[in-house]
N, C-alpha and C positions, 0 to 999 in steps of 0.2 A: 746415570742413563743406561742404557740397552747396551749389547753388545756393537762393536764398531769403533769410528768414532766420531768425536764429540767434540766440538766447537772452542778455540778461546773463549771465557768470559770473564767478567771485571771477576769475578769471584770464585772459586774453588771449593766444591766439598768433597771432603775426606768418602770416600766408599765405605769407609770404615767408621763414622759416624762424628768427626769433630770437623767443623766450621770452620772456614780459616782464608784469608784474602792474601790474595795473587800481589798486593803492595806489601815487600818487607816492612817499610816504615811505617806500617798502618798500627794505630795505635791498637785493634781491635785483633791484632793479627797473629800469627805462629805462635805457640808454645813450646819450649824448652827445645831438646835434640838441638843442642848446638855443639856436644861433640860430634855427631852424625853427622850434621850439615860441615863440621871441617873437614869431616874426613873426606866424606864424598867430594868439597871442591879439591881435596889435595890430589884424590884419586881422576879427577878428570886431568889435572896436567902431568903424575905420574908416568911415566917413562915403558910404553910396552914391549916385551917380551920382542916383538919387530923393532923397536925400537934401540933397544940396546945390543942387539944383532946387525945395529947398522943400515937396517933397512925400514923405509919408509912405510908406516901402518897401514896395510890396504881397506881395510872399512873404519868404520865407525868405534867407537869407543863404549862400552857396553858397560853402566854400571847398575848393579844390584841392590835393589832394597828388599831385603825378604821381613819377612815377618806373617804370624798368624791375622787373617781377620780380626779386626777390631784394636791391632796396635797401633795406627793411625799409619801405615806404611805409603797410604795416598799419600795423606794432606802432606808426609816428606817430602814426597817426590814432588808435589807441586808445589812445594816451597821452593825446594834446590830448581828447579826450572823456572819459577819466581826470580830467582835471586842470579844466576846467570845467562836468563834470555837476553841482554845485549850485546851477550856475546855470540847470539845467533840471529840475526838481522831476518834470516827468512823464515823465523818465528818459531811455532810450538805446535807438534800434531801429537794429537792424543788417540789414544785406541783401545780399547777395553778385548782382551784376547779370550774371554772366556764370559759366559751367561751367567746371571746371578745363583743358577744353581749348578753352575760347573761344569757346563756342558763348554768343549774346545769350540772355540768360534772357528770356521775354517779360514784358510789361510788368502782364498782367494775371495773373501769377503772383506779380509781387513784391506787387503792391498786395495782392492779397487774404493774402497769410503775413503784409501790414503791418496789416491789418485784424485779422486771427485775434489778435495780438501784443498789439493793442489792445485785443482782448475785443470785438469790435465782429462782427459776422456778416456775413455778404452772399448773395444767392442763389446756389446752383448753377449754371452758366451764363453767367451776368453777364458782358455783356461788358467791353471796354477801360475803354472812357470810363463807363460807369455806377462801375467797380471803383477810379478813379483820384478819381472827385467823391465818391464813399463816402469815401474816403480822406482828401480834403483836408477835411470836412466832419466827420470825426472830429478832426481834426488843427487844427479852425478856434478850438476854446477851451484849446489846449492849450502849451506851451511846452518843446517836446522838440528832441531833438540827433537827426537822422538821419545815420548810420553806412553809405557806400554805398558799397561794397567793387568790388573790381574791376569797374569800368563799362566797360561797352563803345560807349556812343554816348553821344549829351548829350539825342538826344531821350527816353533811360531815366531821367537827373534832372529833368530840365523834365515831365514828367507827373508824377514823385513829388513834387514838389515842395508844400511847405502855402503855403496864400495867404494867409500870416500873418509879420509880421517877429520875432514872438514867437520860432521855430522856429527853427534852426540845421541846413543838411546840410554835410558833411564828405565828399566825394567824394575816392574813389581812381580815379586812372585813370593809363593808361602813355602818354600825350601830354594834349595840351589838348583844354578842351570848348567850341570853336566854337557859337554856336546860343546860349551862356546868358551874358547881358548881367552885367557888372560881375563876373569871375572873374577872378582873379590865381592864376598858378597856384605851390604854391612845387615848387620842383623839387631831389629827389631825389638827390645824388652817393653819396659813400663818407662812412664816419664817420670822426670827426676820429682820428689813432693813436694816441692816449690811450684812448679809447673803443675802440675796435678792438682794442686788445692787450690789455683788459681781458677784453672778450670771449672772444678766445681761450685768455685764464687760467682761465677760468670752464671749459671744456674739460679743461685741461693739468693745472690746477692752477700755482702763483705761483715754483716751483722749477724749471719746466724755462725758465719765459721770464726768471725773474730770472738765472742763470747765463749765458744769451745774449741777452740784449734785440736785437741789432742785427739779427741772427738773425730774433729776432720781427718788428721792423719790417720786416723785406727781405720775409718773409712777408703781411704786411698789406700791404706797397706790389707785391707780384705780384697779392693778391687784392683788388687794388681798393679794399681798406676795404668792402668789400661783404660785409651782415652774413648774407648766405646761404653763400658762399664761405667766410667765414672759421668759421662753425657746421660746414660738413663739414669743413674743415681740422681744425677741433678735434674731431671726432668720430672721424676717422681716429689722432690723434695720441694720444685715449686709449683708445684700441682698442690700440696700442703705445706701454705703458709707457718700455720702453729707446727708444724711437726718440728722435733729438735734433731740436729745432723747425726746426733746419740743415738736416737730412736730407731732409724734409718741404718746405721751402724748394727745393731743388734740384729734386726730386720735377717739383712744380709749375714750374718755370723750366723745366724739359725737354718739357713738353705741348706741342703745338699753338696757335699765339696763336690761329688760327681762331675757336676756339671762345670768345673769350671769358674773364674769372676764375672765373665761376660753372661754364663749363664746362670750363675745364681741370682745376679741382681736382675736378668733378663724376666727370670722366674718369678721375683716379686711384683714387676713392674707389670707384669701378663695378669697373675694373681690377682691384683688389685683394678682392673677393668669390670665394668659392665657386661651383662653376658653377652647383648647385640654386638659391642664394642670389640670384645673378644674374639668373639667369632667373626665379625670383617674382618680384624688384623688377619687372624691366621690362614682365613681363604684368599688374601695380597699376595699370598704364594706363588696362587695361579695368575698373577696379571705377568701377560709378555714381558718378556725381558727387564721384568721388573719394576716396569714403568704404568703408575697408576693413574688416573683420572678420577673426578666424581662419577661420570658415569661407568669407569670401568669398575669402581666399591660397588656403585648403586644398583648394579648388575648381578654384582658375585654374591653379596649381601640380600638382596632383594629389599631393598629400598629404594626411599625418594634421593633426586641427585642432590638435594639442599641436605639433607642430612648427612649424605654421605659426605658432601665436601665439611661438612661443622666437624665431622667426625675425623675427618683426614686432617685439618687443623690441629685436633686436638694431640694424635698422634707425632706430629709434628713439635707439640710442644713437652711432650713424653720425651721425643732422642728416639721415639721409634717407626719415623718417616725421616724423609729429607726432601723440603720442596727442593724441585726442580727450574733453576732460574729460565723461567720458557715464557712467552706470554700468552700460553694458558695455562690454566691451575692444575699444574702437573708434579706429582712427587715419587721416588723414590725408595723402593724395599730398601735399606742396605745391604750390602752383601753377606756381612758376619752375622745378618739375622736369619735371610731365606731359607737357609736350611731349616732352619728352629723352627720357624712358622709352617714349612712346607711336614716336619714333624708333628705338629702340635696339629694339624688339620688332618693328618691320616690318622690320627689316634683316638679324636675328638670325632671327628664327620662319619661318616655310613661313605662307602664310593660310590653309591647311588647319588647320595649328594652333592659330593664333588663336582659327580659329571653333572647334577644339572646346574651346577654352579656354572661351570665351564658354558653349557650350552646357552646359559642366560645373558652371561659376558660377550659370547661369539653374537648370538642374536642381534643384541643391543650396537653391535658394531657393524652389523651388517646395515643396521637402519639407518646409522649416523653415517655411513658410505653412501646408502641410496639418497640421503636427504641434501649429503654433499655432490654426488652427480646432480641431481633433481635441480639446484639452487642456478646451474650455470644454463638451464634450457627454459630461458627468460622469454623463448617466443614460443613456447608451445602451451596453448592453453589449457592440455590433461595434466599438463607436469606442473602448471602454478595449483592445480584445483587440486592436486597429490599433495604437496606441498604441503595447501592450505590443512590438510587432513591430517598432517602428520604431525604428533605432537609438540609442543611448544617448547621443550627442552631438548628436542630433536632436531630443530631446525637451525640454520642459519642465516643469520641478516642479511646477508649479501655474497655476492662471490667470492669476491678479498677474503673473509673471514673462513669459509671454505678451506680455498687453498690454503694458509695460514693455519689450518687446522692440519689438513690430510699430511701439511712439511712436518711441523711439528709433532703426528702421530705416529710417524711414518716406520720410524725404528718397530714400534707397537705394537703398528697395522701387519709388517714385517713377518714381525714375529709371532703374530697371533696365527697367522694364514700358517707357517709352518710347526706350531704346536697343534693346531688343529688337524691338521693331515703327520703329523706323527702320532697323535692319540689312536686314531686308527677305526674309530666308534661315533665318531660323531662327522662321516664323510660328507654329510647332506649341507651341513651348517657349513664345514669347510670349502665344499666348492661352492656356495652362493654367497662365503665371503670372500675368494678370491676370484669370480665374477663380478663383483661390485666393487672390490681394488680397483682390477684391471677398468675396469669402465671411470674411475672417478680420478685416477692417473691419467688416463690419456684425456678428459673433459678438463682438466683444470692445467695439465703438463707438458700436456703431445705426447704423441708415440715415440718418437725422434728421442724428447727428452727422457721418457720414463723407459724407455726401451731394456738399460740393462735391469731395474726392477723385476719390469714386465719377465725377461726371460727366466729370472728366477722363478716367479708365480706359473708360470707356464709350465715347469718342469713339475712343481709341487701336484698341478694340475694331472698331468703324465701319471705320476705317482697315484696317483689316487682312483685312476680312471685303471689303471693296469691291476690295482689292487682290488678292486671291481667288480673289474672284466665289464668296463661300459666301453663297446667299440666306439660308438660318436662322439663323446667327449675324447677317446685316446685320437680319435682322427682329427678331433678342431685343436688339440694342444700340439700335436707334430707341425700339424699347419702354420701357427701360429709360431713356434720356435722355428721351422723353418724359414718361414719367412724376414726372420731377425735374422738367420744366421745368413739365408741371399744377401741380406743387404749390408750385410756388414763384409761381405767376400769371400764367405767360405763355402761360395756353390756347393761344391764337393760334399761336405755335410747336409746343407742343405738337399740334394738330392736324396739322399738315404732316407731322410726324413719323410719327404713327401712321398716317397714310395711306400714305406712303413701306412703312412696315411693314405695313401690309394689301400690297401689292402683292410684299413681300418675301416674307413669307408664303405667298401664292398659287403662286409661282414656284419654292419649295422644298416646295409641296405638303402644308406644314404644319400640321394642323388647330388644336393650340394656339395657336400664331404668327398665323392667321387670325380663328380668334374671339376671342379676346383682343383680334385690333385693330379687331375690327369694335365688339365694346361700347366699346372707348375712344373711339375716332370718335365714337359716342355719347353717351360722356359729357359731350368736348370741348362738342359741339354744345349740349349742357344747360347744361353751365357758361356760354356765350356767349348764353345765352338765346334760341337759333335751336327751341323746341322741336317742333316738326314735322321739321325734320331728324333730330333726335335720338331721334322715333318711328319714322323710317323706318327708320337704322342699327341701333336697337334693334333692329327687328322683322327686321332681316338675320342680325344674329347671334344671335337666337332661333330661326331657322328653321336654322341650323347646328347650332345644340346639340341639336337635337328629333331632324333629323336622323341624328346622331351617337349619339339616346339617351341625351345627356346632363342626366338630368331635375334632378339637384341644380341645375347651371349655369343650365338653363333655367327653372327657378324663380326664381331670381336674378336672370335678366336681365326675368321676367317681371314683378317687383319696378321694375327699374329703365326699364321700358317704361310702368306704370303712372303713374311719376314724371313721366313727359314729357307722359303726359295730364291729368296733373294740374294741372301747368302751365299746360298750352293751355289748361285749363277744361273739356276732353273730360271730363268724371266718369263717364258712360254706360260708357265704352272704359277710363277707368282703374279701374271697380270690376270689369269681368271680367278684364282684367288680373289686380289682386290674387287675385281669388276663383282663378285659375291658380295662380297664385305661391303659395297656401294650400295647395290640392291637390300640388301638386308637393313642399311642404315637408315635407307630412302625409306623402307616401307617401315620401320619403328617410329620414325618423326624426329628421330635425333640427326638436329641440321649440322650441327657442330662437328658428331662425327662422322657423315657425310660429305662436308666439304676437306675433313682430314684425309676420309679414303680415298678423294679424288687426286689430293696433292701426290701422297704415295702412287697412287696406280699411274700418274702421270712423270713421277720418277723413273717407274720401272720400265715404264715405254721408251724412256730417254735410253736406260740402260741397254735396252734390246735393239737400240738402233731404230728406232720408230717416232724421228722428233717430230712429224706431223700430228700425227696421234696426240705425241708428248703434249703438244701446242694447244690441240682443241681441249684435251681434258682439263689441262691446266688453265683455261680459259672459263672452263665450266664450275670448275676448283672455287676460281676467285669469285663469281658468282656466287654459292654456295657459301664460301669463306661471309661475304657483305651478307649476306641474308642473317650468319652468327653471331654478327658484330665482333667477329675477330678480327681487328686490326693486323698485328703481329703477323696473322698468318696469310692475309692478303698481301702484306708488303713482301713479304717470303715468297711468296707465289710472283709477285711482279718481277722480283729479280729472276725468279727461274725461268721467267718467260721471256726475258730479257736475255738470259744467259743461250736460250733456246736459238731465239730470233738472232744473233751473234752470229751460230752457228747455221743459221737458214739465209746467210744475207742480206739480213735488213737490219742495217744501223742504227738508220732512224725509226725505226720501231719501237729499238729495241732500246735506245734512249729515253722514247717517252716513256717506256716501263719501269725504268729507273728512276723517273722525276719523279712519275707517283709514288714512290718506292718510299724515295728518301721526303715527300712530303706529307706520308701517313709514318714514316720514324719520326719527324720533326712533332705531329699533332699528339705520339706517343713515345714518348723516349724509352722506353723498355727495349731491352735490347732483343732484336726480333728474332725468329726462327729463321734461320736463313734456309735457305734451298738452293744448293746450287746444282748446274747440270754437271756431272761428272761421277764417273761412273765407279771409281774408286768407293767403297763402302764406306757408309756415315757412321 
């Protein structure tokens, strides 16, 4: 899979190209490395350096599997995690720390997919070290096996790392990890040719290697014993039934030593393709994070999606895909190939073609986005008759199926959006696939949910708008990440932001982009308890929207200019305010926030010492309230009037306001808006 990480499942495949199940006892399962697997269990109860100093191991226990691509350094490691997960009750997290062409996956990417894994949250935003002590802090009562897959540096395990010796990581990397005290690392050769020829029977089946054995071995001592090498071997060999293991053998002694075992038999098995066949493999380079689909072949290739997927099949039975256990037909570059393939495509292709390889792929996923938002807007009759238009290997049955798509793509989709705005050449395709992310995450996810996503995609957004120099789009992405960043509590950021975006705005001549950031400004300023600030920006983008003739908005913002004198204690200033904010409501026809503005404006009377006043608006309130059919907010209003009449002495008033109170809670159990008279701030 993609960089991140990635799921328990009943089954495990090697990155490095051999097959292999998560049950030891499974008859179908691990090969050889059984001195490795004792060493590694000896090395988890070995004695550390803290340890025999007397003192107590503060983290975790860190052991090393190196080895080059294609030694099978996975499938070890999820053996030996195979073989002592009961000794970790709170299970196995897996993390892939690097892209399948080697790019460092950052560090606050892995920790937060290690948080999500956990069930644990974290804000949108969040930087490195917040996202890594989130981490260790979930990880501090806990007794788990961390799974860290292709590492790229040591400073990626020393920040994951739990500060607990309860815990266990299990690092793959292709050298040593300098930087992390007490690592031994085991290291990687060929598997024994017992094991090895076993392998390749697993392929041939037990008749073509039993008639030649010697044959066999001459084969596993060209391919190194190397379990990536000897999987395409056997991939090629039952791809040709009559061919003899000898044949095959000679094959392979005739390549190039250049390249290596991996790649000289790599080199035969490419050789002997079709040229259409050939040519998808090596454009697989470009699918995101290595993660391909039929329509992601059917795109780069320029073909139909039914070929593509016969063809990914077939690859699969080569040893030169790996399906991906997903429930949909999703498979896998390995990693000891990408390179090769990513080589064998600049050598072969024009980068003319490349790119439009790439822009065919980005396309085609923009549509499978729009077709997945399109699928959930079940009551709009332009969006079924789009739908209906949109081709038949495009669409989706239903929503479930959708969502089920966009989870499972999602690393992909991920990844796609930031290959495309790191290409740097194709910005058009890039921002109208990460407009149709963002819209088919929050249709099938919410905002709420998809939120730390989204702030990703937003940034990438930034990026591309400032590379540009598109002011509206740089002022809808501040907007947009500021607004994650209010609501997750870091006003403060928040603010900068929307300033940056007022000026964004200004500059692209924007009037939504403008007022929009000028009440956030104001809002910012409210939330930080600056409230004179936040009457001035108020009263900025009040005078835009008046100007504009925007009297719904300017009702609204007259609401929330009122708020800011209410704060101050200005009551004089915030009851003309609302009495604005009333008028403006009245004359749009929105009853609902009409009868809102009244409740407030009849608050702030109570507060200025005017409970006459207070009484009749809040009488006029509830009126207005019944005309909304807002229950909640008539029963709220009844107690205020009730709390009023208390204080005007009348009792029995103020009792009946009560009754009714508590017998529109009774008709509605939702627990209501209360309102009470007191002057203390809500």
């Amino acid at each position: 899979m993609g960089s991140g990480v990635w799921p328990v499942t009943d089954q495990a495949v090697d990155t490095d190209g051999v097959r292999l199940s998560q049950d030891p006892d499974a008859e179908s399962g691990f090969l050889g490395r059984t001195r490795e697997l004792k060493e590694l269990r000896a090395d988890i109860e070995r004695a550390g350096l803290d340890t025999l100093s007397g003192r107590k191991a503060p983290r975790a226990r860190v052991l090393l599997i190196a080895g080059r691509p294609g030694s099978g350094r996975t499938a070890l490691a999820e053996e030996l995690a195979a073989r002592v997960a009961h000794d970790y009750p709170d299970g196995v997290l897996r993390a892939r720390l690097s892209e399948p062409d080697g790019t460092r996956v950052p560090v606050e990417h892995l920790a937060r997919e290690l948080l999500t894994a956990l069930e644990r949250t974290a804000p949108p935003g969040a930087d490195e070290d917040d996202l890594t002590e989130a981490l260790r802090t979930a990880l501090a009562d806990r007794r788990a096996l961390l799974l860290l897959d292709a590492v790229a540096d040591a400073e990626q395990v020393d920040a994951l790392l739990p500060d607990t010796p309860d815990c266990l990581a299990v690092a793959v990397a292709e050298g040593p990890l300098t930087g992390i005290a007490d690592v031994r690392p085991c290291t990687l050769g060929g598997l024994d040719t017992k094991s090895a020829v076993e392998l390749l029977s697993r392929h041939t089946g037990s008749v073509r290697i039993t008639v030649d054995p010697r044959a066999a071995e001459q084969l596993v001592e060209l391919c190194q014993a190397q379990p990536a090498a000897l999987t395409l071997a056997g991939g090629w060999l039952a791809a040709r039934p009559q061919a003899a293991v000898a044949d095959l053998a000679k094959h392979v002694h005739a390549e190039s030593d250049e390249t290596g075992a991996l790649g000289r038999v790599f080199g035969l098995v490419y050789a002997s393709l079709p040229g259409t066949a050939a040519r998808m493999l090596r454009l697989l380079s470009l699918a995101p994070a290595g993660l391909v689909d039929p329509h992601t072949a059917s795109a780069l290739a320029g073909c139909s999606v039914s070929g593509a997927r016969t063809t990914l099949d077939d690859f699969v039975a080569h040893g030169l895909l790996r399906a991906v256990d997903s429930a949909l037909p999703e498979y896998e570059v390995p990693g000891c190939l990408h390179g090769r393939l990513g080589a064998l495509a600049r050598k072969h292709d024009r980068p003319a073609e490349l790119q439009l390889a790439r822009a065919r792929m980005l396309e085609r996923t923009v549509r499978l986005l729009q077709s997945c938002r399109a699928v959930t807007e079940t009551d709009s009759p332009q969006a079924r008759e789009k739908l209906l238009a949109t081709p038949r290997d495009l669409r989706f049955p239903h929503p479930r199926a959708a969502a089920d798509w966009l989870r499972a793509r999602r690393p992909a989709l991920l990844a796609a959006a930031r290959l495309a705005v790191a290409d740097g050449e194709l910005d058009t395709l890039a921002r109208r696939l990460m407009s149709q992310l963002v819209r088919a995450m929050v249709a099938h996810f919410g905002t709420r949910a998809a939120a730390p996503d989204l702030y990703g995609i937003h940034r990438l957004v930034l990026d591309v708008a400032e590379r540009r120099e598109l002011p509206r789009e740089r002022a809808a992405a501040l907007l947009n990440l500021a607004d994650l960043d209010a609501r997750t509590g870091r006003t403060a950021e928040a603010l900068v932001r929307y300033r940056a975006a007022l000026d964004a705005g200004r500059e692209a001549k924007d009037p939504y982009a403008t007022g929009r950031a000028l009440e956030s400004v104001g809002g910012a300023h409210l939330e930080l308890g600056d409230y004179d600030r936040a009457a001035d920006w108020f009263g900025r983008a009040l005078a835009e929207r008046l100007a504009r003739d925007e009297r719904a908005d300017a009702a609204r913002v007259y609401g929330r200019l009122a708020t800011a004198h209410t704060y101050a204690g200005r009551y004089g200033e915030a009851v003309r305010a609302w009495r604005a904010a009333v008028s403006g409501h009245r004359k749009a026809g929105d009853v609902a926030a009409h009868a809102r503005a009244l409740a407030e404006l009849a608050r702030v009377q109570e507060y200025a010492g005017r409970p006459e006043e207070s009484l009749r608006t809040c009488r006029e309130a509830v009126d207005w309230a019944r005309r909304a059919e807002d229950v909640r907010l008539q029963a709220a209003l009844h107690l205020r009037l009730a709390d009023t009449l208390d204080r005007l002495g009348d009792p029995t008033a103020a009792g009946l306001e009560r009754s009714a109170a508590e017998r529109m809670l009774r008709e509605d159990p939702a627990d209501a808006c209360e309102i009470r008279s007191t002057v203390s701030e809500d």
